[in-house]
C-alpha positions as MATLAB code, in Angstrom:
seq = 'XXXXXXXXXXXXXXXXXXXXXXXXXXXXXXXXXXXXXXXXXXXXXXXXXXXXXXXXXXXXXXXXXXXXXXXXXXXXXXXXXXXXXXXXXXXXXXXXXXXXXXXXXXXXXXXXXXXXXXXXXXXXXXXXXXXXXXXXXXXXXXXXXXXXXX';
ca = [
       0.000    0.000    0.000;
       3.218    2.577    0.423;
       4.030    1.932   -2.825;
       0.572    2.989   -4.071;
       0.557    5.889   -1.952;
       3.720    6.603   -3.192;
       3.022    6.444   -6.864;
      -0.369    8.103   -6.407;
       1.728   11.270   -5.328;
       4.047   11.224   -7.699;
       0.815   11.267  -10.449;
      -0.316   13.938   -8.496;
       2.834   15.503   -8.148;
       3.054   15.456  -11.962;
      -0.060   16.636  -13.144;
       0.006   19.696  -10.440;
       3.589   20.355  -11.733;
       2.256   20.112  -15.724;
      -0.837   22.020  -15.120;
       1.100   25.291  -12.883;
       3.554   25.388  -16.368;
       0.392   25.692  -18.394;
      -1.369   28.461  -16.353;
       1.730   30.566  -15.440;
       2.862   30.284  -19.873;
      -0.763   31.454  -20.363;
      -0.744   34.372  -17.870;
      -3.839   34.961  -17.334;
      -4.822   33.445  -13.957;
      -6.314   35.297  -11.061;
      -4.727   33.552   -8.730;
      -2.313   35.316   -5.981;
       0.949   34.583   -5.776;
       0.625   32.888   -2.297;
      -1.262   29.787   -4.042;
       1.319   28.989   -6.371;
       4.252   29.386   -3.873;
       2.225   27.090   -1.700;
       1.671   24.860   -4.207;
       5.532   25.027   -5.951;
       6.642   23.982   -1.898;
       4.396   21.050   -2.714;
       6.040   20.185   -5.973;
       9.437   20.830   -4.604;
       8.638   18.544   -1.584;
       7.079   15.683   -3.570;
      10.382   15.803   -5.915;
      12.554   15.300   -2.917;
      10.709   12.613   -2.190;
      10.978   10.798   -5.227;
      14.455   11.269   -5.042;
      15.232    9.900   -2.128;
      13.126    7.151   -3.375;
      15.122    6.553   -5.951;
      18.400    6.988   -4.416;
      17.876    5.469   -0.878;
      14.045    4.804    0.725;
      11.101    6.862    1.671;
       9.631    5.841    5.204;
       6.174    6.220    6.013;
       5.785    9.126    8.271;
       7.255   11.022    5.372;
       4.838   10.353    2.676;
       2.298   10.658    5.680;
       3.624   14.239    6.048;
       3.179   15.088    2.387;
       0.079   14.055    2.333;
      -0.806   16.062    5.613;
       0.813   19.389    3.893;
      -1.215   18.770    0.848;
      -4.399   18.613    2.875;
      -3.602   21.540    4.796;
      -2.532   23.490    1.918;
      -5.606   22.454    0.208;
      -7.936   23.609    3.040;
      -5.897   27.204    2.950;
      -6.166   27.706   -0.125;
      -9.824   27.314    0.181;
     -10.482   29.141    2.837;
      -7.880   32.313    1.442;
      -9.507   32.446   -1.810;
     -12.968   32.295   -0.563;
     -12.956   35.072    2.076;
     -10.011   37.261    0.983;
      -9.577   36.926   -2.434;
     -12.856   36.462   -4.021;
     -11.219   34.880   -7.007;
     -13.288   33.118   -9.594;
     -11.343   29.703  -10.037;
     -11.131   28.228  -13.190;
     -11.301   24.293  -13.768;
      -7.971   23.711  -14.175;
      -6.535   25.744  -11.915;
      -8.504   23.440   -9.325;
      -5.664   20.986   -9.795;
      -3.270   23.731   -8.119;
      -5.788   25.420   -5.429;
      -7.455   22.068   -4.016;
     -10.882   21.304   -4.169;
     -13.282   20.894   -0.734;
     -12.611   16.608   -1.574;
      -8.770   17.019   -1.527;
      -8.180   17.665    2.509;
     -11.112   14.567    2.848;
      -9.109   11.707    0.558;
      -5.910   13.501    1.593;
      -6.824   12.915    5.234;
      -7.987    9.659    4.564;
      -5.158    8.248    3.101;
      -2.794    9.951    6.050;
      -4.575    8.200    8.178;
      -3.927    4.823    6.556;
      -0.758    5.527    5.845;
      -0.202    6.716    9.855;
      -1.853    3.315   11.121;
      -0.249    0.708    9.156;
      -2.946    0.057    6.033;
      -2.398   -4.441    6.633;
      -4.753   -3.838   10.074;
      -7.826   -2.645    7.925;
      -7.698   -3.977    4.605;
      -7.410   -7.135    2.981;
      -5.456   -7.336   -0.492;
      -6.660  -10.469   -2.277;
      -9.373  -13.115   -2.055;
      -9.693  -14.130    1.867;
     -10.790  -17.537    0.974;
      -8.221  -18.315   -1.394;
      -5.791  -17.676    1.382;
      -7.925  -19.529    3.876;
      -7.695  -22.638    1.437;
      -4.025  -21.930    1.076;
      -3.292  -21.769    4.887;
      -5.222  -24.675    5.433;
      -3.241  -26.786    2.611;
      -0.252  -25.646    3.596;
      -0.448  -26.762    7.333;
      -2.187  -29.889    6.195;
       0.645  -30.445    4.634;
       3.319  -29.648    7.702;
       1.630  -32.231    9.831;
       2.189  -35.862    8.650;
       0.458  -38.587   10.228;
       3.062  -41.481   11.751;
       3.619  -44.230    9.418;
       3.516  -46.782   12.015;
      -0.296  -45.930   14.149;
      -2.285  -48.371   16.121;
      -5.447  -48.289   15.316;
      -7.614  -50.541   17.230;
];
């Protein structure tokens, strides 16, 4: 499941990073300045992490962290544009601001990612591994060859 959440923000990661090149070359965004910097600390952070991924290992507690900042960033964002901005926020500059969802799946997935995702979930077919379980300690324990049965 790390490695899902791991990939998952390096998709997001890339399509946050694609779509802040397309609205800054088009120039004309409402957005303030704040919201990008926000979201480039984002970016920047999410590259380190793939870095280190790449060169080393990325523990828990620091994808966990990422996707804390991204909720909280999300929720700012929100709550900046909506009561001191008054920006009208165009679809896909969404991807950059956050929508009201983000800090929800963001928190979500935190969470998982916080309490060890094995505990709650079950990857697979719980019978098939039942079955499996069961053949394999059928197998382990071997009657004697030599029992009297009387």
């Amino acid at each position: 499941m790390k490695k899902f959440m791991f990939y998952l923000m390096v998709i997001n990661n890339f399509l946050a990073s694609i779509v802040m090149i397309i609205v800054l070359a088009m120039g004309n965004s409402a957005l303030p300045s704040l919201t990008f910097g926000l979201r480039g600390a984002l970016i920047f952070a999410g590259v380190v992490l793939i870095v280190r991924r790449y060169a080393s290992w990325v523990r828990r507690g620091e994808l966990t962290a990422w996707y804390v900042a991204e909720a909280a960033v999300a929720v700012f964002n929100l709550v900046y544009l909506s009561v001191f901005s008054h920006v009208s926020v165009q679809a896909l500059e969404f991807v950059i601001t956050g929508t009201l969802v983000t800090p929800v799946l963001n928190g979500v997935l935190a969470l998982l990612l916080f309490k060890g995702i094995n505990r709650y979930a079950v990857i697979g077919d719980p019978e098939e591994e039942e079955v499996s379980a069961a053949g394999s300690a059928a197998q382990s324990v071997q009657p004697a060859a030599n029992t009297n049965l009387q």
